[in-house]
PDBQT receptor file of N, H, CA, C and O in Angstrom, charges set to zero:
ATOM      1  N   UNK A   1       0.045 -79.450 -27.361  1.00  0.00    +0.000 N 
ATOM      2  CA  UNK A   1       1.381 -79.329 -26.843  1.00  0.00    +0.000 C 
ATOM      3  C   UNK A   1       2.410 -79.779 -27.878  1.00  0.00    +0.000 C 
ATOM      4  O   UNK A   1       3.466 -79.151 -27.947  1.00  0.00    +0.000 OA
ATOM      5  N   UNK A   2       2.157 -80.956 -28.796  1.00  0.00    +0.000 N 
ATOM      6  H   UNK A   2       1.299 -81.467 -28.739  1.00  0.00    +0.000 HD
ATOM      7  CA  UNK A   2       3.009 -81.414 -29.637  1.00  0.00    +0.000 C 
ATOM      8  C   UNK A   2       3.030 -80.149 -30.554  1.00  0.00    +0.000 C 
ATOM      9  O   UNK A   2       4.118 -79.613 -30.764  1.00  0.00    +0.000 OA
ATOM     10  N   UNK A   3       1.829 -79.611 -31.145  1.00  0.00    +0.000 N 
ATOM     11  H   UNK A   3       0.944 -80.046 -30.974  1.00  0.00    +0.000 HD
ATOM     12  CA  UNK A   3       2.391 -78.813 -32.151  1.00  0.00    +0.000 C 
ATOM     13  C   UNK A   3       3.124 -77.587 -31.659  1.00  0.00    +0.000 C 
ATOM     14  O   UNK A   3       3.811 -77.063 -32.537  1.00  0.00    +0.000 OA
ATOM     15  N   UNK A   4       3.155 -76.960 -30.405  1.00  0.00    +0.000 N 
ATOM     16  H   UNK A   4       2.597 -77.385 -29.692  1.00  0.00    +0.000 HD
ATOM     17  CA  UNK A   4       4.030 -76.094 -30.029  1.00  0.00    +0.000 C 
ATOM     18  C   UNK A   4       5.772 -76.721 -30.029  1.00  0.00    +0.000 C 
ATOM     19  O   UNK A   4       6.775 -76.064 -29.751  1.00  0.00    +0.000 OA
ATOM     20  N   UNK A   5       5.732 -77.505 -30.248  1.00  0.00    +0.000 N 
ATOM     21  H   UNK A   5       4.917 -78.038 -30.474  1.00  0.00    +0.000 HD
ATOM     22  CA  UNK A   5       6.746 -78.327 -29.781  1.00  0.00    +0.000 C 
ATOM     23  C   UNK A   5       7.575 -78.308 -31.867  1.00  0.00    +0.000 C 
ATOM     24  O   UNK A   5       8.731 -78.044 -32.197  1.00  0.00    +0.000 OA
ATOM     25  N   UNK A   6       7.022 -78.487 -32.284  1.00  0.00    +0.000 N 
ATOM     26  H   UNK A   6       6.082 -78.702 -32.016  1.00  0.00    +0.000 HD
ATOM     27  CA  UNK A   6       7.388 -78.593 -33.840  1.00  0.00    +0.000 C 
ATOM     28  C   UNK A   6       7.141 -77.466 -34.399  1.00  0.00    +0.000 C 
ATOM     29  O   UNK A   6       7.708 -77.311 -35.480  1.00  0.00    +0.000 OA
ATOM     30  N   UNK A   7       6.420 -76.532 -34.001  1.00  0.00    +0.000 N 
ATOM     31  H   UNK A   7       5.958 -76.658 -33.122  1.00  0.00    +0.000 HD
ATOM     32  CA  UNK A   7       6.317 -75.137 -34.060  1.00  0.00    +0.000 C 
ATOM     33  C   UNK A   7       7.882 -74.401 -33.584  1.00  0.00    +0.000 C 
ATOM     34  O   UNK A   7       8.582 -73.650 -34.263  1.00  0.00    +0.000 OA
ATOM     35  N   UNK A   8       8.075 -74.806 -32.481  1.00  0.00    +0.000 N 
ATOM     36  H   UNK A   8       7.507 -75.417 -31.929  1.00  0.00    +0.000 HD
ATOM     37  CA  UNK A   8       9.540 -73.835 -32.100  1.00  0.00    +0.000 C 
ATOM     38  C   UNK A   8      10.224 -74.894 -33.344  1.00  0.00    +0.000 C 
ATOM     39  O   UNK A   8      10.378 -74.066 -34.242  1.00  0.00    +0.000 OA
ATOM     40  N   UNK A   9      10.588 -75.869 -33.764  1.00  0.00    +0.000 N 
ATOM     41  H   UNK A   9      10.464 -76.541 -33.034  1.00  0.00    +0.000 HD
ATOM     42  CA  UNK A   9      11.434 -76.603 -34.109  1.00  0.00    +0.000 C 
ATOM     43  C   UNK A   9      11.839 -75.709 -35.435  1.00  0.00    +0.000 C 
ATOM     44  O   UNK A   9      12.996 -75.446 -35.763  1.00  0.00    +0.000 OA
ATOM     45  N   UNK A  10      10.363 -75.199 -36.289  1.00  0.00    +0.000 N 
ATOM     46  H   UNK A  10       9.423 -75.412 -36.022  1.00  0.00    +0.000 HD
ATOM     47  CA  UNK A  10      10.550 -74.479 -37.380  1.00  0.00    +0.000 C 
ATOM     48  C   UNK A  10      11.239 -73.050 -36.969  1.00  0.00    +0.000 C 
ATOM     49  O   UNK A  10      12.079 -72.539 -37.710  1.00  0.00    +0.000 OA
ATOM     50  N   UNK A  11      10.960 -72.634 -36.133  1.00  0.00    +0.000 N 
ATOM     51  H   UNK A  11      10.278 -73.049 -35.532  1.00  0.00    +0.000 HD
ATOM     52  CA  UNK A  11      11.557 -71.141 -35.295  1.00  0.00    +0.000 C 
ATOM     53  C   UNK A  11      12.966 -71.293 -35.598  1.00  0.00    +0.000 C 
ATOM     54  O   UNK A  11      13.374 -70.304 -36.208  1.00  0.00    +0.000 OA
ATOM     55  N   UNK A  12      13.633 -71.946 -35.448  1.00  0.00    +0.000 N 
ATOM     56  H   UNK A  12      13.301 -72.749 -34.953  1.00  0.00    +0.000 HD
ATOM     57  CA  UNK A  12      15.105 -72.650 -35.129  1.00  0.00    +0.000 C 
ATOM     58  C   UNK A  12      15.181 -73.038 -36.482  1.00  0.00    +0.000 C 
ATOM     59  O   UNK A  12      16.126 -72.370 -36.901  1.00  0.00    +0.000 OA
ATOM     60  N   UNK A  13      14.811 -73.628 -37.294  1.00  0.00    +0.000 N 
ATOM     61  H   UNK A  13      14.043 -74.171 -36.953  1.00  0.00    +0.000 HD
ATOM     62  CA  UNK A  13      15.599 -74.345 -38.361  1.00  0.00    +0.000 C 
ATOM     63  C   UNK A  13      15.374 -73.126 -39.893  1.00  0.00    +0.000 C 
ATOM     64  O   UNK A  13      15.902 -73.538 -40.925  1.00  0.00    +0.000 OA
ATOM     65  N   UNK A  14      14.807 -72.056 -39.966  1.00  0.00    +0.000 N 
ATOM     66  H   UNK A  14      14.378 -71.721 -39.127  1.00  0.00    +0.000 HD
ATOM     67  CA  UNK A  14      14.478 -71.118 -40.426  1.00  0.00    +0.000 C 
ATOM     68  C   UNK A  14      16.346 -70.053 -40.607  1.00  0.00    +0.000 C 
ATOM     69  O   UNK A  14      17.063 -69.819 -41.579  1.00  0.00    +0.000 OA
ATOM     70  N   UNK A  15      16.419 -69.802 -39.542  1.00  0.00    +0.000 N 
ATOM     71  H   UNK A  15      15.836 -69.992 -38.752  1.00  0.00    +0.000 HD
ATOM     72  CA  UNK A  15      18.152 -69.148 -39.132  1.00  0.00    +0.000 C 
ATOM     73  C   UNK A  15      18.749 -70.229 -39.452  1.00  0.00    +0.000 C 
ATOM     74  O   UNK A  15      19.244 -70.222 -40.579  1.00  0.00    +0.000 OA
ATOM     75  N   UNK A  16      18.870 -71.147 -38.850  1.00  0.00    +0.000 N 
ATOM     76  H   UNK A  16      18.468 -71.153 -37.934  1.00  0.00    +0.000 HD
ATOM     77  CA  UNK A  16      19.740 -71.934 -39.300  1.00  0.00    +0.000 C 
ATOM     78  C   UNK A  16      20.046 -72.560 -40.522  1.00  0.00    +0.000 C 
ATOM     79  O   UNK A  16      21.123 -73.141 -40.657  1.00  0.00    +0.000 OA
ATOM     80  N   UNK A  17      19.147 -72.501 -41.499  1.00  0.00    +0.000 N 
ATOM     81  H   UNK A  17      18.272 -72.029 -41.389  1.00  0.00    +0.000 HD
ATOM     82  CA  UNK A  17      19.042 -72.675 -42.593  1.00  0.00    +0.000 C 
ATOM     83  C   UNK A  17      20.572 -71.653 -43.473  1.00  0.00    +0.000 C 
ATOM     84  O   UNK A  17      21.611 -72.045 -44.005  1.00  0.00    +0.000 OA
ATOM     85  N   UNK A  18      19.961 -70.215 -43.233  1.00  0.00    +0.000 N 
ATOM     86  H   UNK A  18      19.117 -69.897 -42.801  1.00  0.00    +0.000 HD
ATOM     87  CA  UNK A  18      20.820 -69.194 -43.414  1.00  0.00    +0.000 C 
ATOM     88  C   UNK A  18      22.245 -69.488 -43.275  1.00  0.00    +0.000 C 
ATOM     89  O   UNK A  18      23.069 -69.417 -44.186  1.00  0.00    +0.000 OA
ATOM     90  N   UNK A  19      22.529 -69.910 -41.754  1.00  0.00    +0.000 N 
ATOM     91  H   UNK A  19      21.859 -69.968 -41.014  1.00  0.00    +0.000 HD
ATOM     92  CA  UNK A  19      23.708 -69.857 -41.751  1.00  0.00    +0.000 C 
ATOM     93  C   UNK A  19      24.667 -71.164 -42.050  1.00  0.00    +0.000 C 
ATOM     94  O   UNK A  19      25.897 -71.125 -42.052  1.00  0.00    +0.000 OA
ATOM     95  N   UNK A  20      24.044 -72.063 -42.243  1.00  0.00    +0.000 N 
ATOM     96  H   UNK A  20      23.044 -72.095 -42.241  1.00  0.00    +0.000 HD
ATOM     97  CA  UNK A  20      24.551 -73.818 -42.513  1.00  0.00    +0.000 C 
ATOM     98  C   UNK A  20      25.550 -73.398 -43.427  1.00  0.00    +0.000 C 
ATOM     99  O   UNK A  20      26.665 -73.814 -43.111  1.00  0.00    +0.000 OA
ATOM    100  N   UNK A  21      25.504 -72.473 -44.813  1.00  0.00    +0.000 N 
ATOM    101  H   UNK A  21      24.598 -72.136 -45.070  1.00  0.00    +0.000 HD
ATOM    102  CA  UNK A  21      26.923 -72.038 -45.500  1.00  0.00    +0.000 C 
ATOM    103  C   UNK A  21      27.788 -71.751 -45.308  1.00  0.00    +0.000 C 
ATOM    104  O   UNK A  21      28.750 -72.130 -45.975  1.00  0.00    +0.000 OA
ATOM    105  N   UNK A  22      27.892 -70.913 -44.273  1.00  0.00    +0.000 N 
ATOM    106  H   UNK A  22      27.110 -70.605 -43.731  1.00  0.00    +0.000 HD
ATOM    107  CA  UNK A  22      28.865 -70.262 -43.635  1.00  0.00    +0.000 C 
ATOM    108  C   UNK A  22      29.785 -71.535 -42.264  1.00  0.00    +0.000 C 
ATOM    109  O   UNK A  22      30.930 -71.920 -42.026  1.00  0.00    +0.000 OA
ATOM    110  N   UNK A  23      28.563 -71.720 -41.787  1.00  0.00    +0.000 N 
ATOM    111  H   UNK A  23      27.633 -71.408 -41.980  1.00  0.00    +0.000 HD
ATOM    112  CA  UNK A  23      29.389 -72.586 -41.020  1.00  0.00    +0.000 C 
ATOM    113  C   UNK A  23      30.072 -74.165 -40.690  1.00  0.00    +0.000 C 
ATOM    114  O   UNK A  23      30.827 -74.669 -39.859  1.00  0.00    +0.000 OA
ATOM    115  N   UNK A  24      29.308 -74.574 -41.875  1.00  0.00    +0.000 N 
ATOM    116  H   UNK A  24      28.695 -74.164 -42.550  1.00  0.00    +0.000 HD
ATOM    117  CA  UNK A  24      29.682 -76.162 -42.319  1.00  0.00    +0.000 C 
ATOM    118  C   UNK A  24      29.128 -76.887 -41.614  1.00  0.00    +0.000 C 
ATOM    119  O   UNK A  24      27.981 -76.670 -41.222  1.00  0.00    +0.000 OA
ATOM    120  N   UNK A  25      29.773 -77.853 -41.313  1.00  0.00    +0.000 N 
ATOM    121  H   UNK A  25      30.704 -78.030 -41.631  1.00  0.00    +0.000 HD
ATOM    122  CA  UNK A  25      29.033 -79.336 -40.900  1.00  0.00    +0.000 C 
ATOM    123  C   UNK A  25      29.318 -79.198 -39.533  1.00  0.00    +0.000 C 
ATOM    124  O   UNK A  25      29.129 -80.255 -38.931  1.00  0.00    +0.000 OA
ATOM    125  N   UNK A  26      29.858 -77.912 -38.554  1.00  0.00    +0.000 N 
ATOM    126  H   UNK A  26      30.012 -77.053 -39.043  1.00  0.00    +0.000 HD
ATOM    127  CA  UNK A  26      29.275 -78.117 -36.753  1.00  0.00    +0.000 C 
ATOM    128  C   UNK A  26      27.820 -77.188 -36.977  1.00  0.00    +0.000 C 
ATOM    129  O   UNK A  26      27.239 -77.197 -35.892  1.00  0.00    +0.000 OA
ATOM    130  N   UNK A  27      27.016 -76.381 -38.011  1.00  0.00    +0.000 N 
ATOM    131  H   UNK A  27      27.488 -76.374 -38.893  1.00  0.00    +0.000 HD
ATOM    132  CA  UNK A  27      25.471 -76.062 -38.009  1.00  0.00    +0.000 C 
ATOM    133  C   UNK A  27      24.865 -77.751 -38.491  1.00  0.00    +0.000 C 
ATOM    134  O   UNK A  27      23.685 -78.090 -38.573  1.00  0.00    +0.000 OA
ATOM    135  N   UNK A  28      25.702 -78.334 -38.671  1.00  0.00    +0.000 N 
ATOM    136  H   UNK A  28      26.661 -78.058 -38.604  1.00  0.00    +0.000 HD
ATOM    137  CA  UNK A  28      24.720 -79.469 -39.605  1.00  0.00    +0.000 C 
ATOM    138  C   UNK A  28      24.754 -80.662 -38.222  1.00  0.00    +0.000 C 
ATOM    139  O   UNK A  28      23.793 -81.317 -37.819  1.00  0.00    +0.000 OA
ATOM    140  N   UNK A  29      25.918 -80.678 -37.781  1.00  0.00    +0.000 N 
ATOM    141  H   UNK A  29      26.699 -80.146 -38.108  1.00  0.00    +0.000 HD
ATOM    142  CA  UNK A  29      26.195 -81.626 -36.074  1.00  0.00    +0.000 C 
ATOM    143  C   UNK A  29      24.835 -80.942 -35.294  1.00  0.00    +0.000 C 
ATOM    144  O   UNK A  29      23.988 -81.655 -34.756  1.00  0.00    +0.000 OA
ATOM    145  N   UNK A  30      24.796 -80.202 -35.305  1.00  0.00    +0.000 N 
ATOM    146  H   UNK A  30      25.484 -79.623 -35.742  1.00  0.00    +0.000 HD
ATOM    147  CA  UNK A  30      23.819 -79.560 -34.092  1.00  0.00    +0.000 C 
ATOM    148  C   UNK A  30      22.901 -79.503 -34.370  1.00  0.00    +0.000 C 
ATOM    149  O   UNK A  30      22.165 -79.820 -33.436  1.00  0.00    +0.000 OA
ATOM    150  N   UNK A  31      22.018 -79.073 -35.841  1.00  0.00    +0.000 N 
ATOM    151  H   UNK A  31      22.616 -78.816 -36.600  1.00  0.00    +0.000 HD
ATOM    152  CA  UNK A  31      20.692 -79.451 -36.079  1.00  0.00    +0.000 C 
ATOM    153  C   UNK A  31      20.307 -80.871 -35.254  1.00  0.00    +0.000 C 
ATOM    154  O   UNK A  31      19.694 -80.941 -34.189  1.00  0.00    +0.000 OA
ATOM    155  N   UNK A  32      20.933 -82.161 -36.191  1.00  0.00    +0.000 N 
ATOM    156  H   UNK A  32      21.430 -82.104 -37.057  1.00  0.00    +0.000 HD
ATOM    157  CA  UNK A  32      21.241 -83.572 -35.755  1.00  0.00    +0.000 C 
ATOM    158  C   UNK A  32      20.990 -83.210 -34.453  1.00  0.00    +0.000 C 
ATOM    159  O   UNK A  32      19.806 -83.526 -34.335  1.00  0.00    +0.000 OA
ATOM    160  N   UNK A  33      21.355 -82.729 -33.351  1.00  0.00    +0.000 N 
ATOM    161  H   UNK A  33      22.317 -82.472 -33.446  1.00  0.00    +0.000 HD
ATOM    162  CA  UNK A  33      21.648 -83.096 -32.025  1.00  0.00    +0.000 C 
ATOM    163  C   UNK A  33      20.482 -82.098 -31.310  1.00  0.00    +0.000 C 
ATOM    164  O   UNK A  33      20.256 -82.268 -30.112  1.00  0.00    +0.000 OA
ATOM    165  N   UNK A  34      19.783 -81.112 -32.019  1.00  0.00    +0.000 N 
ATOM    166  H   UNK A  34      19.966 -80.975 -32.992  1.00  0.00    +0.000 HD
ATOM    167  CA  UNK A  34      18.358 -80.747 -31.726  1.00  0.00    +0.000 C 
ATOM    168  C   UNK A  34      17.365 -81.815 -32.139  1.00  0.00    +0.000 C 
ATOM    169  O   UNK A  34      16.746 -82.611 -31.433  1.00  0.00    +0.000 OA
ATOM    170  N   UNK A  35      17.361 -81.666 -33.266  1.00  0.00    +0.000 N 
ATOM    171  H   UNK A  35      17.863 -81.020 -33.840  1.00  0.00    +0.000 HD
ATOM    172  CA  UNK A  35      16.506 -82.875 -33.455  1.00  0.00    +0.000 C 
ATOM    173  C   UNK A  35      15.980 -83.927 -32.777  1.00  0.00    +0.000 C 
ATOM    174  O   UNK A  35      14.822 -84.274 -32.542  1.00  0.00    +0.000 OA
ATOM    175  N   UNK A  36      17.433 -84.531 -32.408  1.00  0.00    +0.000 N 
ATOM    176  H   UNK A  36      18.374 -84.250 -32.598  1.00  0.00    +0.000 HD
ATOM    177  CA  UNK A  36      17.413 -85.840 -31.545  1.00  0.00    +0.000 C 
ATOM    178  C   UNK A  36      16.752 -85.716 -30.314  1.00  0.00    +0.000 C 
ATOM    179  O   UNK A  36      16.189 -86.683 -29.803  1.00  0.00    +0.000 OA
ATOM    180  N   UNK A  37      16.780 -84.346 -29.675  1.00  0.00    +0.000 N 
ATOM    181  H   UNK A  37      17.238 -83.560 -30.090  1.00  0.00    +0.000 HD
ATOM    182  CA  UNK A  37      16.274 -84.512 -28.806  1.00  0.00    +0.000 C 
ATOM    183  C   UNK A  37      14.867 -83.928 -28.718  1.00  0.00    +0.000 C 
ATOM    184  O   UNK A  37      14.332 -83.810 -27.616  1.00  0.00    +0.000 OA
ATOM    185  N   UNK A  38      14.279 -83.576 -29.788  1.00  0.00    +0.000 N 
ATOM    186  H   UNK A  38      14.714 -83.672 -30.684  1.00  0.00    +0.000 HD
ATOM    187  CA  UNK A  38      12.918 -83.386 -29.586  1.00  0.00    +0.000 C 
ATOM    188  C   UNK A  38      12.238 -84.715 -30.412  1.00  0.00    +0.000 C 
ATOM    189  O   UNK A  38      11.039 -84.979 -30.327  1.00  0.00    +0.000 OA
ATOM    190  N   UNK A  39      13.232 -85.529 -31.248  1.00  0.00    +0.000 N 
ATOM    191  H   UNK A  39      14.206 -85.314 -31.317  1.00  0.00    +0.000 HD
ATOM    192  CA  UNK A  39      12.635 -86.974 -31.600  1.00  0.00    +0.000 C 
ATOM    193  C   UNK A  39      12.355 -87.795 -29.804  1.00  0.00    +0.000 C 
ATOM    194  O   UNK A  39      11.349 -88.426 -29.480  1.00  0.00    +0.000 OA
ATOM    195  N   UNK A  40      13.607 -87.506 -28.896  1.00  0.00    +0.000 N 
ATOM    196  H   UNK A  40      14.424 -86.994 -29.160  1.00  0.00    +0.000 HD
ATOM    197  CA  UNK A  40      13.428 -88.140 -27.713  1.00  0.00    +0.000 C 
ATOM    198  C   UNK A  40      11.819 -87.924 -27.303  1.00  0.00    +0.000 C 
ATOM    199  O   UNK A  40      10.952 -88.768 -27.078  1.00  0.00    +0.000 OA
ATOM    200  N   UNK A  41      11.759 -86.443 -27.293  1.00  0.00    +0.000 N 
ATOM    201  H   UNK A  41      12.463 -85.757 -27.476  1.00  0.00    +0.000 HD
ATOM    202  CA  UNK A  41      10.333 -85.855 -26.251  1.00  0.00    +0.000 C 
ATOM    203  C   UNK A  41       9.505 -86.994 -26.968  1.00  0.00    +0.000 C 
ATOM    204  O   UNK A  41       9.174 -88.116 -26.586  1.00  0.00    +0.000 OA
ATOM    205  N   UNK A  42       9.269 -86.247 -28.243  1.00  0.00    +0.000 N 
ATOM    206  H   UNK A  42       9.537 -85.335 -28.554  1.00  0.00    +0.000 HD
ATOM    207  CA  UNK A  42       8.237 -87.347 -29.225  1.00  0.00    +0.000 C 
ATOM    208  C   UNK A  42       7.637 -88.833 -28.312  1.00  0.00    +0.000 C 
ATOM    209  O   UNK A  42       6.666 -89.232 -27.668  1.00  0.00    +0.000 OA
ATOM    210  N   UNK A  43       9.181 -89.320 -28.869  1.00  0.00    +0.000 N 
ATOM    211  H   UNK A  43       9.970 -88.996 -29.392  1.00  0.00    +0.000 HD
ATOM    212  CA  UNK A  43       9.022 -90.873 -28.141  1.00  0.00    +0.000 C 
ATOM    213  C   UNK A  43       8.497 -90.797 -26.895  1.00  0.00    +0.000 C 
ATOM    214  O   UNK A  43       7.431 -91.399 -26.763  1.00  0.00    +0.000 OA
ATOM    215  N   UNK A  44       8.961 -90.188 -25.853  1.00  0.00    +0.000 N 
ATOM    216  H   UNK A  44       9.827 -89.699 -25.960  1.00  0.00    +0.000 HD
ATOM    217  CA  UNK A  44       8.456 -90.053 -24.706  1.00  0.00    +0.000 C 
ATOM    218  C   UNK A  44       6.866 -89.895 -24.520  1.00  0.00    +0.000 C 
ATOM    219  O   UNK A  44       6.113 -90.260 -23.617  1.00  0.00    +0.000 OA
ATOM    220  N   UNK A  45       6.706 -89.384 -25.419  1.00  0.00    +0.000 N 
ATOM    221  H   UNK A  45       7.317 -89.087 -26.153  1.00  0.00    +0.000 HD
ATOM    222  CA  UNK A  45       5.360 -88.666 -25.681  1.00  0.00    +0.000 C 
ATOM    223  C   UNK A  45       4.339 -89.318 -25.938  1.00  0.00    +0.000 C 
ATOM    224  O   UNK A  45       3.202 -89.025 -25.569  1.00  0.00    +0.000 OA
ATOM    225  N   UNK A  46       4.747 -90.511 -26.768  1.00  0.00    +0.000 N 
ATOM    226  H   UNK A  46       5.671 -90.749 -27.067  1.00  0.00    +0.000 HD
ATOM    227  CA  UNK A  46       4.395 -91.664 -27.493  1.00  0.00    +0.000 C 
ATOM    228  C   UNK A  46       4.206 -92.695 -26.337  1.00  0.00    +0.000 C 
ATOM    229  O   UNK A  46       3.072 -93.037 -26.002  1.00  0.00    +0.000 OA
ATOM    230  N   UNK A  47       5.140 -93.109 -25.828  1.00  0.00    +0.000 N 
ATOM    231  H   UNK A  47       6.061 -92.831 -26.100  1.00  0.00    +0.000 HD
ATOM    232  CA  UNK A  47       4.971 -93.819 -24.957  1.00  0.00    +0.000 C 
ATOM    233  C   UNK A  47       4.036 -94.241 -23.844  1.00  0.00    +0.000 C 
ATOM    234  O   UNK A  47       3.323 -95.222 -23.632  1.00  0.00    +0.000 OA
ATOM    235  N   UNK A  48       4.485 -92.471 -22.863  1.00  0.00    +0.000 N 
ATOM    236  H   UNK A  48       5.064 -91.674 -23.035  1.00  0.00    +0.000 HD
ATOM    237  CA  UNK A  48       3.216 -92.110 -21.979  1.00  0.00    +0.000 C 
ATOM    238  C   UNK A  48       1.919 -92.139 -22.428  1.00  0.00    +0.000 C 
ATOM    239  O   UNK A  48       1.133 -91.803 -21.543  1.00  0.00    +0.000 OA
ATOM    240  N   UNK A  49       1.297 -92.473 -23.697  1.00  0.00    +0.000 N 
ATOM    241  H   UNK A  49       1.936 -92.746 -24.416  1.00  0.00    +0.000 HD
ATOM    242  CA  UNK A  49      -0.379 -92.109 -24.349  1.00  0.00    +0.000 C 
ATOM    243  C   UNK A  49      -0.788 -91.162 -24.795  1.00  0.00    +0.000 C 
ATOM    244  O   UNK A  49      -1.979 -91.065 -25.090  1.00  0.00    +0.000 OA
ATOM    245  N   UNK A  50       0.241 -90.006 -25.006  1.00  0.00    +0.000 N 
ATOM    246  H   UNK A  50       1.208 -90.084 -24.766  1.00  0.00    +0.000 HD
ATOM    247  CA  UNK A  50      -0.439 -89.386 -25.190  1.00  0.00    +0.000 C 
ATOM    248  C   UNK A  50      -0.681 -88.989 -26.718  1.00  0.00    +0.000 C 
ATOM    249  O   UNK A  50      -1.678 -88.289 -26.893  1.00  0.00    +0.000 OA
ATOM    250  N   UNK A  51      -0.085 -89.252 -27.628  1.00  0.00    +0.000 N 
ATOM    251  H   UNK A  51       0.724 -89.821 -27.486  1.00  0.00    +0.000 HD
ATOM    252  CA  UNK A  51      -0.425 -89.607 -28.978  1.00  0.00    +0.000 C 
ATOM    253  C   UNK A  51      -1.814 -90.217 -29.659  1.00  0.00    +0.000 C 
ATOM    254  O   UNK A  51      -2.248 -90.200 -30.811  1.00  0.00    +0.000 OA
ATOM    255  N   UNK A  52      -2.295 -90.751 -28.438  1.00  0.00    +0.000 N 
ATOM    256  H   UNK A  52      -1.942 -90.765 -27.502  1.00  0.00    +0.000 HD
ATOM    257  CA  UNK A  52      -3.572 -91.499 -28.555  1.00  0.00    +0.000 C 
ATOM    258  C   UNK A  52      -4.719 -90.639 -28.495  1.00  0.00    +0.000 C 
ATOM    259  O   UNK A  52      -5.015 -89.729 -27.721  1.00  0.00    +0.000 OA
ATOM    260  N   UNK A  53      -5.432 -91.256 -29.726  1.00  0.00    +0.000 N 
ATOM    261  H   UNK A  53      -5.191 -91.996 -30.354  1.00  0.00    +0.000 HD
ATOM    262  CA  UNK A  53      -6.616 -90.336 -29.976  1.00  0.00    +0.000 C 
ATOM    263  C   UNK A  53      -8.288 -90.814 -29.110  1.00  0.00    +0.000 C 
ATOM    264  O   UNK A  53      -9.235 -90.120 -28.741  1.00  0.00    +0.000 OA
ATOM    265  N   UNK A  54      -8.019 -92.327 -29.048  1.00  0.00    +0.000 N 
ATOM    266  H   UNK A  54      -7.249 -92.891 -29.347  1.00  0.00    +0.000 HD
ATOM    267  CA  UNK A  54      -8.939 -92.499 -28.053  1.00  0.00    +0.000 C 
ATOM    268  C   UNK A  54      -8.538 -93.007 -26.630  1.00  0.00    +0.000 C 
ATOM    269  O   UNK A  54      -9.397 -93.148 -25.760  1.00  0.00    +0.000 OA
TER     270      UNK A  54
């Protein structure tokens, strides 16, 4: 599940890459503010056990 999860992340940061020239620092605010929230899931993720290998 995690790697689907960092899998879309690359889906998304691929275009956006492209257009970060054009559109300045609100493509660069919003990466930041995707991010953050799949760092949240992470943590969450982390938390609940499930990161754990045994």
């Amino acid at each position: 599940m995690l790697f689907l999860a960092f899998d879309v992340e690359m889906l998304f940061m691929y275009p956006w890459a492209v257009i970060v020239m054009a559109s300045g620092f609100e493509a660069v605010a919003e990466m930041f503010i995707f991010l953050g929230v799949l760092m949240a899931g992470v943590v969450w993720a982390w938390r609940e056990g499930a990161l754990r290998w045994t």
